[in-house]
N, C-alpha and C positions, 0 to 999 in steps of 0.2 A: 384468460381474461386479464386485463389489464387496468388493477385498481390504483385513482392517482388521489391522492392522500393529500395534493395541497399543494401550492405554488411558490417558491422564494426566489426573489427577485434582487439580486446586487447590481445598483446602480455605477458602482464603480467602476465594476468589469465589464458592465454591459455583460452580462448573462444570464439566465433565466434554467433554472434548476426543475425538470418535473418530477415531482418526493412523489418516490414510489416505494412501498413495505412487500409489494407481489412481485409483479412479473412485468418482461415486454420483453420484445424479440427482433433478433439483429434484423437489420435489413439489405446489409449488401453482401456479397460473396470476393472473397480476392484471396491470394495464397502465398503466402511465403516461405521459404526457406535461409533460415541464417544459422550462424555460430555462437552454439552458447557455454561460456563455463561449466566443467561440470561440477563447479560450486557455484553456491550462491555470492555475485556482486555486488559491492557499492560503486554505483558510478558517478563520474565523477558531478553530477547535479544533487546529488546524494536520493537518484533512484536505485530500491533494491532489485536487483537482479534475480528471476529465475528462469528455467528453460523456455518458460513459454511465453513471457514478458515484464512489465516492471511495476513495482507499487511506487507512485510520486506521494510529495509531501509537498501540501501549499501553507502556509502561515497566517493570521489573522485574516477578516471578514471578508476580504476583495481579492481572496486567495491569492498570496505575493508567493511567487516560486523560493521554494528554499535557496537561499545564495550560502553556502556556510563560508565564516573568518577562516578557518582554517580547519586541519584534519590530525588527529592524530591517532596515534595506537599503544594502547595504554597495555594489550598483553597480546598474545599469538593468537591471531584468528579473530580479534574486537578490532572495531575502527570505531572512533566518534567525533562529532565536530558539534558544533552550536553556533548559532546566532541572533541577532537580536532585533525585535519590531514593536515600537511604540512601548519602551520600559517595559518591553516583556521579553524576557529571555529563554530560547529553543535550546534545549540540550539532545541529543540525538544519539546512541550507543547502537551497535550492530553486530552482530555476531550468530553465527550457525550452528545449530545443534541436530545431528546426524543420530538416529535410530537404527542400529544395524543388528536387531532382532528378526532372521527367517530371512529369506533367500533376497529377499526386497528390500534394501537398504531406506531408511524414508528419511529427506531431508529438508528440513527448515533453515528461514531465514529470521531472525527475530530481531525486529526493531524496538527499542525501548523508548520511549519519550517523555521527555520531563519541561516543562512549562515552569519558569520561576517572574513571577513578578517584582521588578526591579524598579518600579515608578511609587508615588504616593496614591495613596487611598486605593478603591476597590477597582478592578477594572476585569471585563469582561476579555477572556483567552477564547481564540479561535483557532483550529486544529483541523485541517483535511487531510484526507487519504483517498487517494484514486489510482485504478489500475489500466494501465494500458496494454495492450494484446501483442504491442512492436518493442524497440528500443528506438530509445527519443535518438539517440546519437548512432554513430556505426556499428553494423553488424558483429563486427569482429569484441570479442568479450574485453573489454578493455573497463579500467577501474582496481579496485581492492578485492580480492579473492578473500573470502572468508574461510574455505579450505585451510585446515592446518598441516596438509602434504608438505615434506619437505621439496620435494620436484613437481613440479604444476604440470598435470596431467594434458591431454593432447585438447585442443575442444573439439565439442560436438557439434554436428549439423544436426541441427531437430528443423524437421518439417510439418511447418504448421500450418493449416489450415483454416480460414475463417468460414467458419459453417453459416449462413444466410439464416438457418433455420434454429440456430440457439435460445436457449430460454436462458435469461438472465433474471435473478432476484436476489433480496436478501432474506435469509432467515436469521432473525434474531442480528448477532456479528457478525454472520458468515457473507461473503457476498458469493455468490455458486452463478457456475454455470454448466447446463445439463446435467445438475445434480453431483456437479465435481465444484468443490469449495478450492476456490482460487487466493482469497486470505483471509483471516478472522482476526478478530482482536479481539483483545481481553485486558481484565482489569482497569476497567473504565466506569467501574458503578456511581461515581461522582462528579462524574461528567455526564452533560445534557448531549447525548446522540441523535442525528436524524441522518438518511440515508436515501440516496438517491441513483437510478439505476443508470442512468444517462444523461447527459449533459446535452442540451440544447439550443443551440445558437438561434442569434435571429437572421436570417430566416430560418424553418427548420431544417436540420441536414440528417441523413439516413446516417446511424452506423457504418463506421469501416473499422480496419483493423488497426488505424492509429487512431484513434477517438479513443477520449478520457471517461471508460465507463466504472460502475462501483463505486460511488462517491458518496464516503463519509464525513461526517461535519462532526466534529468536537466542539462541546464550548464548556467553558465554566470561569465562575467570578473568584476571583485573587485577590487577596488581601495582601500588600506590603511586606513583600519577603517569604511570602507563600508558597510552598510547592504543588505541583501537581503531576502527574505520571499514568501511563497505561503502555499498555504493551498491542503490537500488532505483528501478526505473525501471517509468513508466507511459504506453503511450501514449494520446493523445486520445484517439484508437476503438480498440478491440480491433484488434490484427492478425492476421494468417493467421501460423500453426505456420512455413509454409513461406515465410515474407519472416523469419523471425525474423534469418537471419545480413546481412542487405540492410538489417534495422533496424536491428542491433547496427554497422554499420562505420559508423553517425555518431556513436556514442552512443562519445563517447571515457572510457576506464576510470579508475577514482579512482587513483592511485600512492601 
């Protein structure tokens, strides 16, 4: 059953959002095979990388694609960079933490974000996250490796499949699909969250496996020199619903 919770409408972008909290189901089939790191990526639009495709990051209300000034790398295995829209300042940190308890290694990518208001008086911050099933740019793993090997392992060809018959929803943070949590986020208790399953143009267009679905919306109001931060987290492969709190005791919380 597919419950719709309510309509938002950005005239800027011309696009039109249906907020969904349940469920809806792909509707086209197509298959691909590509090469993927076997760490997790920042590429170079500062999407994060994992084997099965990428988390984007869009900036204030008419979702402006992240452009960042520049990139740097502040220790072995972090990359971050930042930028700026409408006296509000994006700060952006990245870095992978690797669970190598029992025969299954488990690997995350974790994105930290911080929001600084740099203008006068109060102003409303806007913050998206959406996942894509492809990679925006070329197959071949190309970007910052967050692996901290000293020899960059061979890539892998993962063969991935767009299943026609997926169920996609969010629970709580989580955005899942067929009961495998594809990213969550945390540390966002002071931020106004809403979430939506799919992105839909005009006119409507079925799911494929480059369409921008999992779309989260951040907002919160800034006062002059104000901070604000949450964390969102991705792991390599999709995990099971039911390892969620087994993945979350490495994955230590932003303070």
């Amino acid at each position: 059953m597919i419950v719709v919770l309510g309509i938002f409408t950005s005239l800027a972008g011309c696009l039109i959002f249906v907020h969904s909290g349940s469920r809806a189901f792909c509707q086209e089939s197509a298959e691909n095979t590509h090469y993927a790191s076997p760490n997790m990526v920042v590429a170079s639009n500062g999407a994060l990388r994992g084997a099965e495709g990428e988390l984007h990051i869009y900036l204030g209300e008419a979702m402006q694609t992240l452009t960042p000034f520049a990139w740097h790398s502040p220790a072995a295995g972090v990359i971050e960079c930042s930028t700026e829209v409408k006296k509000c300042r994006y700060e952006f940190s990245f870095h992978q933490i690797v669970h190598k308890d029992g025969s299954s290694p488990m690997k995350a990518g974790v994105l930290d974000a911080t929001a600084v208001h740099a203008g006068e008086g109060e102003r409303p911050t806007v913050l998206w996250m959406g996942w894509r099933n492809d990679y925006s740019f070329t197959q071949r793993p190309v970007g910052f490796s967050l692996g901290r090997e000293k020899t960059e392992e061979a890539p892998l060809v993962v063969d991935i499949k767009w299943n026609p018959a997926c169920l996609l929803y969010f629970q709580e943070g989580d955005f899942i699909c067929d009961n495998r949590i594809v990213y969550l986020t945390a540390n966002h208790k002071d931020w106004m969250r809403e979430t939506w399953v799919r992105q839909v143009g005009i006119p409507y267009r079925d799911l494929t496996r480059q369409s921008v679905i999992g779309i989260t919306r951040f907002e919160r109001v800034l006062k002059p020199n104000e901070s604000a931060g949450l964390r969102v987290i991705v792991p390599y492969t999709s995990i099971s619903s039911e390892r969620r709190q087994e993945f979350l005791s490495f994955i230590l919380p932003v303070e």
